[in-house]
Z-matrix of the N, CA and C atoms (Angstrom, degrees):
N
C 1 1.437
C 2 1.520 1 108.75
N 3 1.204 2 101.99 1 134.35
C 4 2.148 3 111.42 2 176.62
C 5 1.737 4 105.36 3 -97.27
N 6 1.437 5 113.21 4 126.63
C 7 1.281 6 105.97 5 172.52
C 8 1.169 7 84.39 6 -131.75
N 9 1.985 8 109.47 7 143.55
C 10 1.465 9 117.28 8 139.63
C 11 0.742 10 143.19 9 -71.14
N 12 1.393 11 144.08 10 130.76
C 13 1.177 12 139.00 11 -124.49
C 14 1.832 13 99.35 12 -146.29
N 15 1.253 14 119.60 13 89.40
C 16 1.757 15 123.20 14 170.82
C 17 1.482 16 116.63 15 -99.88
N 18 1.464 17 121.96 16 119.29
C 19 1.087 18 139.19 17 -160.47
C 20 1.616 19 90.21 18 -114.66
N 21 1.748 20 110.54 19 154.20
C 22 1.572 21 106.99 20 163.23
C 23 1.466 22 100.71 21 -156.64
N 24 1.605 23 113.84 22 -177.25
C 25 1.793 24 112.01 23 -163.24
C 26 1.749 25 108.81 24 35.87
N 27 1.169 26 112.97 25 -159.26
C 28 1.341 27 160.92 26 178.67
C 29 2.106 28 91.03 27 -12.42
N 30 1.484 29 75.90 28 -49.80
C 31 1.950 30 83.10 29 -175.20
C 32 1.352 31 123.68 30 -64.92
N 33 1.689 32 104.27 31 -29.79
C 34 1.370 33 112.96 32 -147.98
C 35 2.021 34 93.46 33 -76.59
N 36 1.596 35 86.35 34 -39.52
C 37 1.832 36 92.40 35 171.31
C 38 1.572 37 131.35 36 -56.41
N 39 1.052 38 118.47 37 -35.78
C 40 1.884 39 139.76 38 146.37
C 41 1.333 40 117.56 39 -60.42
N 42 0.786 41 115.55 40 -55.76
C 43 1.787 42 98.21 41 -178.01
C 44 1.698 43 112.13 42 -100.67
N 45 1.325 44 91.86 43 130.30
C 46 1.927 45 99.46 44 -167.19
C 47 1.544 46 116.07 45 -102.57
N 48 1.459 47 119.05 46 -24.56
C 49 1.146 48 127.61 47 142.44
C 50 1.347 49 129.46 48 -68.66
N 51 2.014 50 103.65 49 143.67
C 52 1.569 51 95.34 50 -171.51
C 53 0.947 52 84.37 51 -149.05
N 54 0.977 53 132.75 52 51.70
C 55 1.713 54 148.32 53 155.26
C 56 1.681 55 108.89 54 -163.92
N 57 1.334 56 106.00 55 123.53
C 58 1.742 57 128.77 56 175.70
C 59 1.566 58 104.15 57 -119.03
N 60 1.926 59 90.68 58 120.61
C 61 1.308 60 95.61 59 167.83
C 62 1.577 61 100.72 60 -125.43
N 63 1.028 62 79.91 61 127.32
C 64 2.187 63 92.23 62 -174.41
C 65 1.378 64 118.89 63 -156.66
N 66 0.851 65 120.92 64 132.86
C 67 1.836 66 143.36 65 -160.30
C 68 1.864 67 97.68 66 -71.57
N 69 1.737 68 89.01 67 -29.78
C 70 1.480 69 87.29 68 -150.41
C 71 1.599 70 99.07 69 -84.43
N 72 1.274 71 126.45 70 -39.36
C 73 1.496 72 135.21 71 153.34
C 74 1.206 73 111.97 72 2.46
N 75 1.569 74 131.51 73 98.83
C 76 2.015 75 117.61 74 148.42
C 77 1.272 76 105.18 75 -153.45
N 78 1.395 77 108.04 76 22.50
C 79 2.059 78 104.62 77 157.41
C 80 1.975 79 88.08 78 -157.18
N 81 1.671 80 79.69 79 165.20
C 82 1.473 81 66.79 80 160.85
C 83 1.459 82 139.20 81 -98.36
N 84 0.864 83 108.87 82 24.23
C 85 1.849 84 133.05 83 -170.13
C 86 1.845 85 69.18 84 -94.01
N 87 0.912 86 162.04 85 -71.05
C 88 1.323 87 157.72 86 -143.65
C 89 1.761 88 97.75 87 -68.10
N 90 1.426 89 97.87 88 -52.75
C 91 1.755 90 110.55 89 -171.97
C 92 1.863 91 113.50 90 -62.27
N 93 1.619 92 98.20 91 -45.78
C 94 1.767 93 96.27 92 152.06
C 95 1.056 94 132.72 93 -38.64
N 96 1.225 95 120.79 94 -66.04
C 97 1.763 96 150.55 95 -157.82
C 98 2.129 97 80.53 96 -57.33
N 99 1.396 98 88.98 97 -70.53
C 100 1.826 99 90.55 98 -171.90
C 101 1.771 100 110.21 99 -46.57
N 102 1.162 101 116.23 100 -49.30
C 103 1.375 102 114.80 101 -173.72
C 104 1.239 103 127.07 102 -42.92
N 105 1.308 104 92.05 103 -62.17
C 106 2.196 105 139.49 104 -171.00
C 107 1.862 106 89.49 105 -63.10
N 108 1.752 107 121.23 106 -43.96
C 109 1.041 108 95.74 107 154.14
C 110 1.319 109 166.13 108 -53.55
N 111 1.695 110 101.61 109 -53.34
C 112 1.685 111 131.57 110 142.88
C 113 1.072 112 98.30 111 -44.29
N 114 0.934 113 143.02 112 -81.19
C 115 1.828 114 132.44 113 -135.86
C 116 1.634 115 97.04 114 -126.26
N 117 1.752 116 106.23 115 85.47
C 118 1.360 117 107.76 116 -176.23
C 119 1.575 118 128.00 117 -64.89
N 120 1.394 119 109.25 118 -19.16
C 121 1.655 120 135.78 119 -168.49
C 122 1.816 121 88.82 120 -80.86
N 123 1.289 122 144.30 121 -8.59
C 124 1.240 123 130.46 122 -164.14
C 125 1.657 124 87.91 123 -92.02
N 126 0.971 125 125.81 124 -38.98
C 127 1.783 126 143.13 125 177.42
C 128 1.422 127 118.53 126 -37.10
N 129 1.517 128 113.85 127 -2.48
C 130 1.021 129 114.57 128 -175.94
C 131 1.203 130 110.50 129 -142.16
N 132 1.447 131 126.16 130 11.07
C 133 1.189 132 143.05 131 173.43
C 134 1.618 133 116.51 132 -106.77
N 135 1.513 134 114.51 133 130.77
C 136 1.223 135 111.60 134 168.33
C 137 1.460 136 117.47 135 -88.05
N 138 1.856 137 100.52 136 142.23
C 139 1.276 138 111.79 137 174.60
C 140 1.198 139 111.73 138 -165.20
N 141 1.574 140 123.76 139 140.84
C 142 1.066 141 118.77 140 175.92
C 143 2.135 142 118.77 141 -102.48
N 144 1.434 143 119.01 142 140.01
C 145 1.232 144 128.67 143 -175.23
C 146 1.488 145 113.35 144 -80.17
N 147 1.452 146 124.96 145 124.85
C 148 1.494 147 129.70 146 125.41
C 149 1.387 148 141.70 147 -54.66
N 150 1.614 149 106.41 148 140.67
C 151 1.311 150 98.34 149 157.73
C 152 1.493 151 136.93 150 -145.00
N 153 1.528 152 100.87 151 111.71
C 154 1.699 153 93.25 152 -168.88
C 155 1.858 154 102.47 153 87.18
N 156 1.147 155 114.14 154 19.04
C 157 1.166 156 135.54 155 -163.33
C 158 1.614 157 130.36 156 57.54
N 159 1.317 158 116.67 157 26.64
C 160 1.243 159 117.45 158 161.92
C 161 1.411 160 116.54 159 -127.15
N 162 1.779 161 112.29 160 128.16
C 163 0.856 162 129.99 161 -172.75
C 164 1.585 163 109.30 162 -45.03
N 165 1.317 164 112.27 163 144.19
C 166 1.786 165 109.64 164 174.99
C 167 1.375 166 102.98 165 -116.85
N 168 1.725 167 111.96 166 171.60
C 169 1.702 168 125.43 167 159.48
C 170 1.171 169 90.45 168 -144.30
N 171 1.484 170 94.78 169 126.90
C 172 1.671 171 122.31 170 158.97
C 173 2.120 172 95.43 171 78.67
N 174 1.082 173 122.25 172 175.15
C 175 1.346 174 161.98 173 -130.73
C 176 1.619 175 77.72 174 -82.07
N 177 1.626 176 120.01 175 135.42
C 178 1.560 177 137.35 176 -167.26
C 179 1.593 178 86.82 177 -148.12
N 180 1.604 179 102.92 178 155.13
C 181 1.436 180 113.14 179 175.37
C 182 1.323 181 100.93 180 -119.62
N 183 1.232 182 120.38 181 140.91
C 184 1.450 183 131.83 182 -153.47
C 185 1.508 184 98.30 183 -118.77
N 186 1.394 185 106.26 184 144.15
C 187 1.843 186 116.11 185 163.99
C 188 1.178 187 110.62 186 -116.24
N 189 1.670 188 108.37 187 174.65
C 190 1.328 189 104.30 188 -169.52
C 191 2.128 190 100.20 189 -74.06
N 192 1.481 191 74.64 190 165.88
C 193 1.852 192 81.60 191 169.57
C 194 1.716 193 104.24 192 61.29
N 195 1.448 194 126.12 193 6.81
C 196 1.600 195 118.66 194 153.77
C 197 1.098 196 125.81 195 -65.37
N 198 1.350 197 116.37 196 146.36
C 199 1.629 198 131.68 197 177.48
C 200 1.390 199 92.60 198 -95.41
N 201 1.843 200 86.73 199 138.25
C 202 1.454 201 86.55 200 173.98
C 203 2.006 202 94.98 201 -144.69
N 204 1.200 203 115.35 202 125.86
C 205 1.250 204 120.73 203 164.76
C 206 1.323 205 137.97 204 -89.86
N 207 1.254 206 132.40 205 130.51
C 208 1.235 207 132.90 206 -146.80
C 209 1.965 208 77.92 207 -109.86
N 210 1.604 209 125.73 208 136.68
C 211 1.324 210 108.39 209 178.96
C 212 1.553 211 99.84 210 -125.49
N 213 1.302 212 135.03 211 143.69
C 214 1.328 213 124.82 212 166.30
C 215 1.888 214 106.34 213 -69.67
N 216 1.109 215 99.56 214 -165.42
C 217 1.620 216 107.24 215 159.35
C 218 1.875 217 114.81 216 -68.92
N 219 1.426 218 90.10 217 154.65
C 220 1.592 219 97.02 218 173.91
C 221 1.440 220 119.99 219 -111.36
N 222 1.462 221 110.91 220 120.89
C 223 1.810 222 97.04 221 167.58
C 224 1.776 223 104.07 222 -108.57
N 225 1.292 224 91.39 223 158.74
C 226 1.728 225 120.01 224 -170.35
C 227 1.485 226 95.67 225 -95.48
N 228 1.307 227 96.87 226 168.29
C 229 1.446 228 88.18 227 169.15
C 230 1.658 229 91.98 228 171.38
């Protein structure tokens, strides 16, 4: 499975890939697990994920060719 993969702030500097192609991929609790591996320093950062541009909570099932955004925190202002 191919997901796009858009990172921004804090993240976008840690993770250097922005495209994942992996068999093992079919939620994103799968797409974490891979990341949080590669890029162990993201593990301690809060952020919440998109998909396809809507924000999610908790465990999403992914298709091929989904966008998925990794988001730091947001300030207002």
């Amino acid at each position: 499975m191919k997901i796009k993969l858009l990172t921004f702030g804090v993240i976008n500097e840690i993770v250097e890939n922005k495209q994942i192609s992996n068999e093992q991929i079919k939620s994103t609790d799968d797409l974490l697990i891979i990341l949080e591996n590669k890029y162990p320093e993201i593990k301690n950062l809060n952020y919440k994920i998109s998909v396809n541009r809507k924000l999610i909570n908790g465990n999403t099932i992914l298709n091929d060719n989904d966008e998925v955004a990794v988001l730091p925190p947001f300030a207002g202002g």
